[in-house]
C-alpha positions in Angstrom: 86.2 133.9 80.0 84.5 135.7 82.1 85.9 137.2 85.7 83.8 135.0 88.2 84.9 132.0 86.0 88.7 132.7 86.3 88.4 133.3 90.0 86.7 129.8 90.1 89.3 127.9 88.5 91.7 129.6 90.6 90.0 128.9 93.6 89.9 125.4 92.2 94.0 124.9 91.4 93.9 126.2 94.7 91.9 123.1 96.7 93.6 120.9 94.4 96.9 121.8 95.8 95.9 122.0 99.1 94.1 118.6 98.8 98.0 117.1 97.2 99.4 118.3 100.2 97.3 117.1 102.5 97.6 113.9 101.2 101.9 113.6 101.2 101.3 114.6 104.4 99.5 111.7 105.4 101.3 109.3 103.0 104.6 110.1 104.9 103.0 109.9 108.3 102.0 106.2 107.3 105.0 105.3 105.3 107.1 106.2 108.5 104.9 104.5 111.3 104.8 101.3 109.0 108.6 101.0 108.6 109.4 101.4 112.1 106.0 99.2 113.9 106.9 96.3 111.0 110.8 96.6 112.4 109.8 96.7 116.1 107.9 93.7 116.1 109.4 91.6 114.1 112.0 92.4 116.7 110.9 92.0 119.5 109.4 88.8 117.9 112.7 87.8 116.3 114.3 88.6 120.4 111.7 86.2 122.3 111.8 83.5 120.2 115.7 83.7 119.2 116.6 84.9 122.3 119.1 87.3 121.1 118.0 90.8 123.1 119.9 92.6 120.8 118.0 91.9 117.9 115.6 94.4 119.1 117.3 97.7 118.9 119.0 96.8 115.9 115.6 96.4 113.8 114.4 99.1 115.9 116.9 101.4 114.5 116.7 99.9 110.9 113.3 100.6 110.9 113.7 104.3 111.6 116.3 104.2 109.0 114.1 102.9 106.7 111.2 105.1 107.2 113.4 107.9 106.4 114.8 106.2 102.9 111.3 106.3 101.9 110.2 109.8 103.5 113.1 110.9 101.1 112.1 109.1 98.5 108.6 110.2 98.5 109.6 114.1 99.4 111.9 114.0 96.1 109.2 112.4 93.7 107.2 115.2 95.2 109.1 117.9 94.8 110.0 116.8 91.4 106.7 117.6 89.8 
């Protein structure tokens, strides 16, 4: 194998990890948003109609909760590789 070739598979290892970044990046940016905007509005859905106002903060919390769970989740099946 010649020099030019080994620099070129480098370089490609290289965009390929770059590319795997990028992309838990944006999977835990959109694994997080989801949890928590599925939990706010299903309670402040599950507030109006029930009217129980306290419905709200409580889902809004368990959805921050959950976005974490599954930021963890994902960082660890990551990191396991």
């Amino acid at each position: 194998m010649t020099a030019s070739q080994e620099r070129k598979e480098k370089r490609q290892r290289e965009n390929r990890q770059v590319v795997r970044t990028f992309a838990l990046v944006l999977q835990l940016g959109i694994t997080m948003l989801t949890c928590i905007f599925l939990c706010l509005f299903l309670g402040r859905f599950l507030a109006d109609r029930l009217g129980i106002p306290a419905l709200f903060p409580i889902l809004l919390v368990l959805g921050i909760l959950a976005g974490f769970r599954s930021v963890w989740k994902l960082v660890k099946r990551y990191t396991r590789k």
